[in-house]
C-alpha distance (Angstrom), angle and dihedral (degrees) to the residues before:
residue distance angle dihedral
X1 . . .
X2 3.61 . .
X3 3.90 121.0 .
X4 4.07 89.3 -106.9
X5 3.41 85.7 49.4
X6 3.26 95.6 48.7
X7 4.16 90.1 43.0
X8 3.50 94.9 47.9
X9 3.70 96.6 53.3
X10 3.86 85.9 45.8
X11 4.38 91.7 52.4
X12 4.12 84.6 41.6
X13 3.76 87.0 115.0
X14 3.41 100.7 47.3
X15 4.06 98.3 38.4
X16 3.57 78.0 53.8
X17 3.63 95.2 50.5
X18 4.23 88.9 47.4
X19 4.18 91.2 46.2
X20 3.73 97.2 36.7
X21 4.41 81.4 52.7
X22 3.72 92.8 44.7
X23 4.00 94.4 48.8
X24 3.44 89.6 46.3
X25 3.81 90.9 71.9
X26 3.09 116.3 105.0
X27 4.23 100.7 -171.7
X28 4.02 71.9 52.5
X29 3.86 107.6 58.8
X30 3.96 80.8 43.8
X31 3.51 84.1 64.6
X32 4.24 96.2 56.6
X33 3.42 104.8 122.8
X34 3.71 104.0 22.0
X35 3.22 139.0 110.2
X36 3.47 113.6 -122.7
X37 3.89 138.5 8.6
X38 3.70 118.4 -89.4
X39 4.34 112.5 -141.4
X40 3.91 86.3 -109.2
X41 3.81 89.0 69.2
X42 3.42 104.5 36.4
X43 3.58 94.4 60.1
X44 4.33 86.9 45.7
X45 3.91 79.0 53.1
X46 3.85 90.0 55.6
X47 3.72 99.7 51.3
X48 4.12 89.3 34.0
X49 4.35 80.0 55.8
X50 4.11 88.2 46.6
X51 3.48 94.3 48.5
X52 4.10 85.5 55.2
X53 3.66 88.5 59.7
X54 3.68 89.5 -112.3
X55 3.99 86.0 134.8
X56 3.63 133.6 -114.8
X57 3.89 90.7 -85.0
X58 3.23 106.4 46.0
X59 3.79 96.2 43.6
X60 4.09 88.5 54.7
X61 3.92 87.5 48.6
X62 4.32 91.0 49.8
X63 3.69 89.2 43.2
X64 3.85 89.9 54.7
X65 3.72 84.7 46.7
X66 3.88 101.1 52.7
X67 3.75 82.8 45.6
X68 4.01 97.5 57.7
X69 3.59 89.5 35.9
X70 3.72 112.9 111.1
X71 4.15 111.0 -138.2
X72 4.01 99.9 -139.9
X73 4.00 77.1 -168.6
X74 4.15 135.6 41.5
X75 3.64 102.5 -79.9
X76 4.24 110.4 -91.0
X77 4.27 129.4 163.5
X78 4.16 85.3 -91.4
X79 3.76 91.9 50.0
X80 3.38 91.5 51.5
X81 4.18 95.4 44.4
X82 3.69 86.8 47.4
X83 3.96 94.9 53.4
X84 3.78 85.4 38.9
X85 3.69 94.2 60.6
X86 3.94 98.0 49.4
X87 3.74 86.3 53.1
X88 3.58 86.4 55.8
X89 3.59 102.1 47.3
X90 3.90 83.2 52.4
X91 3.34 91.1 63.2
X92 4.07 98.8 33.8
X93 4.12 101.0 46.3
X94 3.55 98.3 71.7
X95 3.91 85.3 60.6
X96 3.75 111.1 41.9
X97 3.74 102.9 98.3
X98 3.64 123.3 145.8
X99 3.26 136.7 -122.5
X100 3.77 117.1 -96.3
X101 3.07 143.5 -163.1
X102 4.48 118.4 -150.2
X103 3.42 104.0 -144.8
X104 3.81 85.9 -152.8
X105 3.64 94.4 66.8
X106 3.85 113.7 81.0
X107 2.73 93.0 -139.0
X108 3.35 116.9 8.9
X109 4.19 103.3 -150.0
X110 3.12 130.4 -137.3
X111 4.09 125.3 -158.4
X112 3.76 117.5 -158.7
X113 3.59 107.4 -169.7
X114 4.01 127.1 169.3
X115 3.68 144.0 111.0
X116 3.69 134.9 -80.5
X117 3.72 119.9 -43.1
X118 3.81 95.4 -3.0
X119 3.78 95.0 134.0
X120 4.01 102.7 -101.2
X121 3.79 97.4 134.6
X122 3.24 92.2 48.5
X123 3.99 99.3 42.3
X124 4.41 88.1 46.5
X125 4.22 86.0 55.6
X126 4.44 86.5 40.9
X127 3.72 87.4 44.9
X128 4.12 100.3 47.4
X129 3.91 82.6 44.0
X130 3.60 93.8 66.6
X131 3.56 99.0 36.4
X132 3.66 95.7 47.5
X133 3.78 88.7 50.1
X134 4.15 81.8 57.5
X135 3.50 87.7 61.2
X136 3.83 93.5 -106.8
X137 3.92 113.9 149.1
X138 3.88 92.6 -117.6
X139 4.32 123.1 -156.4
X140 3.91 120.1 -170.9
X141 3.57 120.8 -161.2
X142 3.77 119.7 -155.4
X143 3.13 98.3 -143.8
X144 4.00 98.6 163.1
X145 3.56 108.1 87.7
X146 2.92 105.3 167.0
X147 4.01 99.5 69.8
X148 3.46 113.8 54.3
X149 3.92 88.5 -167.2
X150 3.75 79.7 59.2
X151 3.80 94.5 54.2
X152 3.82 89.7 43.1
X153 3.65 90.5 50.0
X154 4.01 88.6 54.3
X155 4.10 88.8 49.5
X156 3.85 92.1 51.2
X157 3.81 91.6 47.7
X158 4.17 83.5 46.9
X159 3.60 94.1 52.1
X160 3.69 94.6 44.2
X161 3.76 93.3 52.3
X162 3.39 103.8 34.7
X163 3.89 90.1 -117.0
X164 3.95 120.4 144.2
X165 3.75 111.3 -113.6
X166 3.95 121.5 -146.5
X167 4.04 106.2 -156.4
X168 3.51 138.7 152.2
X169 3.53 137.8 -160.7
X170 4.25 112.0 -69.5
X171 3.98 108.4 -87.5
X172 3.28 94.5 31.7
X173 4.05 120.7 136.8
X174 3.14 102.9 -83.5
X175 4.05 92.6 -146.1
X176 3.89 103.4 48.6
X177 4.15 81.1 54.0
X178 4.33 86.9 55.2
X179 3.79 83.8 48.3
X180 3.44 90.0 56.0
X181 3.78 104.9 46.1
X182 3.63 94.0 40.7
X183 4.25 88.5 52.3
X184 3.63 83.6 42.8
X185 3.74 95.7 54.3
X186 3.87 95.5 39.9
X187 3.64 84.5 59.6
X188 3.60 98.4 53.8
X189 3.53 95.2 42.4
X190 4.01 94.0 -115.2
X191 3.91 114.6 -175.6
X192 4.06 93.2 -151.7
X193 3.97 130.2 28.4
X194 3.54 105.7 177.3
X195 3.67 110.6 -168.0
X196 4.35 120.5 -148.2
X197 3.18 107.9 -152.3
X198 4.31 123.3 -163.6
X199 3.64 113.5 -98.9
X200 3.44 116.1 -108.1
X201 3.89 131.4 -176.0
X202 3.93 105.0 -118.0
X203 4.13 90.1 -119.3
X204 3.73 94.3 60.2
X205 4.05 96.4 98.0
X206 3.83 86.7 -179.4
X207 3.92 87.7 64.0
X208 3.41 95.0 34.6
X209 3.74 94.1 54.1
X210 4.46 88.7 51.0
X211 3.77 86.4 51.2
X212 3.10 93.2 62.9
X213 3.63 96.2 44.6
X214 3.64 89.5 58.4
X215 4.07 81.0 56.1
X216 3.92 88.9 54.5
X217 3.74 92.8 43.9
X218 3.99 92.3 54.5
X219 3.68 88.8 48.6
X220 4.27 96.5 54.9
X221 4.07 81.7 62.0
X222 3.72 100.2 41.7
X223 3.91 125.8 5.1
X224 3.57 98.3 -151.0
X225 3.95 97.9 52.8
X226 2.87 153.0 131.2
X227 3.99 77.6 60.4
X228 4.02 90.8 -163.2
X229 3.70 120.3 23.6
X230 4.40 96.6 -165.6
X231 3.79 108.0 -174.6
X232 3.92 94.4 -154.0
X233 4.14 103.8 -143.2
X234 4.42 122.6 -167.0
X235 3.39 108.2 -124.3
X236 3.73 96.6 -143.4
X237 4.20 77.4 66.0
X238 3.71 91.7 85.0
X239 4.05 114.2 174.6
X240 3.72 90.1 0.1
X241 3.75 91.2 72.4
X242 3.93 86.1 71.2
X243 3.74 91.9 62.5
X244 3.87 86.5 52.7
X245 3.15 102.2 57.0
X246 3.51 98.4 53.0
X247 3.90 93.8 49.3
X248 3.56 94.0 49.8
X249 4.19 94.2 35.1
X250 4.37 83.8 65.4
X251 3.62 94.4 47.3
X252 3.96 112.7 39.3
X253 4.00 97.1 16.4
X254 3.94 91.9 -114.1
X255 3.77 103.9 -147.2
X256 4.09 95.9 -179.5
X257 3.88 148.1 7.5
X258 4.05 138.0 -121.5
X259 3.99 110.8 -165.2
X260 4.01 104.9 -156.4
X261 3.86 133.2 -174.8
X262 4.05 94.6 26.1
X263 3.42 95.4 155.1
X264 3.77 90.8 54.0
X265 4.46 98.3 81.1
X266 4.09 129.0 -1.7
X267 3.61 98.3 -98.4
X268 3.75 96.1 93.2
X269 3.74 80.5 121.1
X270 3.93 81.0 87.8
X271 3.49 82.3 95.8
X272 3.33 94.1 75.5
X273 3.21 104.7 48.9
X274 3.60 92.9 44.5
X275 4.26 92.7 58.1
X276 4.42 85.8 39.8
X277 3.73 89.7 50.1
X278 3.70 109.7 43.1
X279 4.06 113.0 6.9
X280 3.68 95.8 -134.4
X281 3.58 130.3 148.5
X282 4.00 106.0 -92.7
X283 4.12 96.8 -157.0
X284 3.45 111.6 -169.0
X285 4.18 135.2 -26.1
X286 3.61 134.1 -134.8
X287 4.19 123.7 -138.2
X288 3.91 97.8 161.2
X289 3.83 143.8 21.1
X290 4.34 94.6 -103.4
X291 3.28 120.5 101.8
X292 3.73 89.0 -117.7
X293 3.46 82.4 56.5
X294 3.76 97.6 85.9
X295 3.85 109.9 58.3
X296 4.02 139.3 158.5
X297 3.44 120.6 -56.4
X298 4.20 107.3 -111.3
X299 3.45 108.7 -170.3
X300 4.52 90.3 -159.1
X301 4.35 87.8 49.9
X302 3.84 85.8 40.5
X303 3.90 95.6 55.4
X304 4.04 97.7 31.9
X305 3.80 88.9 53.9
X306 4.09 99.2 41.6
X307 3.87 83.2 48.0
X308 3.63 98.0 46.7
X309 3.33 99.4 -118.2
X310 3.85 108.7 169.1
X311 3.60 97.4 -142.3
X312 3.80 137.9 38.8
């Protein structure tokens, strides 16, 4: 299976939810076999785009789209998709920018930062997979001490990679153990250290306020660190990710984004919102639990499969 294969199976739920919204319109299936869109429909197609969790922003900025987009056939579902998806890409492009890795940096760190349960454990071991397998001398910090199945999560990942695993006992401080690893790496001349952090909910001040002593930690060792600060957001979040991002943006300077378990609810159109909203690199997303699960963010696969377009 190809990776928009495997993507669009993963955003079935919420292409569904943005088709099923769409066809539901009925100043839209008026339309079928028109040429253009009518004002009636465009502003159904906002609210129908809203409703998909696309955001109030984005959806005025497709609507405007559809309506300026000329229909070189009578207006039909794929039409429709089709013009969809360029609006989309519009929007995503300016955001899909890998993650990678300066050779210059030794390390090169890597923050994960997010709340509870959105996948950064897992996404640190997916991540050091990858790398390793690029021949990149790989470090992972455990960094959440407060789980042990977290820490034992990161060994797994470790041993299964081949990747050397910095961890302490569970409790420890969290920011004497990033210290540590990122010493520990400088001294082995490590390309990556990618640092889990615990999750924390974005209203916890306590938390808030170690993260970003882990931040200030990194920085005594090198200045220019962490060299990506990736706030990693749950899909099945939807709007709620927008909140994150800003909490975690003022405490641990969050330079990009990883969207995991996408094929988990319909409000991958998150997504969206999250590129409309804030600008920010969007590095990679997750629709499964293999390593090859988590990929690049393409903006033209992104907005083909969200749309439903049947072929990238």
């Amino acid at each position: 299976m190809s990776w928009f294969q495997k993507l669009k199976a993963g955003l079935s739920k919420s292409t569904k939810k943005v088709s099923e919204s769409l066809a539901s319109l009925p100043s839209l299936s008026a339309l079928i076999g028109k040429s253009k869109l009518d004002a009636a429909s465009l502003e159904d197609v906002e609210d129908a785009l809203i409703a998909a969790d696309l955001g109030t922003a984005s959806a005025s900025r497709l609507a405007k789209a559809l309506k300026a987009h000329k229909f070189d056939e009578p207006v039909d579902e794929n039409s429709i998709a089709l013009a969809l998806a360029d609006g989309l890409e519009t929007i995503l492009a300016p955001v899909a920018k890998p993650l990678v890795i300066n050779p210059e940096n030794r390390p090169h760190v890597v923050l994960l930062v997010g709340v509870n349960g959105s996948g950064k454990t897992t996404t640190a071991g997916k991540l050091a997979q990858q790398w390793q397998a690029d021949g990149k001398k790989v470090v992972l910090a455990a960094g959440d001490t407060f789980r042990a199945a977290a820490v034992e999560q990161l060994q797994i990942w470790g041993t299964r990679t081949g990747t050397t695993v910095v961890a302490d006992a569970t409790g420890g401080d969290a920011a004497a153990l990033v210290y540590r690893a990122l010493s520990q790496a400088q001294a082995e001349a490590a390309d990556v250290l990618i640092i889990d952090t615990a999750g924390r909910l974005q209203n916890r001040t306590e938390l808030m306020e170690e993260l970003g002593k882990i931040v200030r930690v990194i920085r005594k060792l090198d200045a220019a660190a962490p060299h990506d600060s990736v706030i990693v957001l749950d899909g099945t979040v939807g709007q709620n990710a927008l909140s994150q991002v800003k909490a975690f943006s003022e405490v641990a300077d969050v330079t990009g984004m990883i969207v995991t378990k996408l094929d988990g609810s319909a409000k991958g159109g998150v997504v969206v919102a999250l590129a409309e909203t804030y600008g920010m690199p969007v590095h990679a997303v997750g629709v499964g639990e293999g390593a090859d699960d988590l990929q690049p963010f393409t903006a033209d696969e992104f907005a083909k499969a969200l749309a439903g377009v049947s072929d990238a």
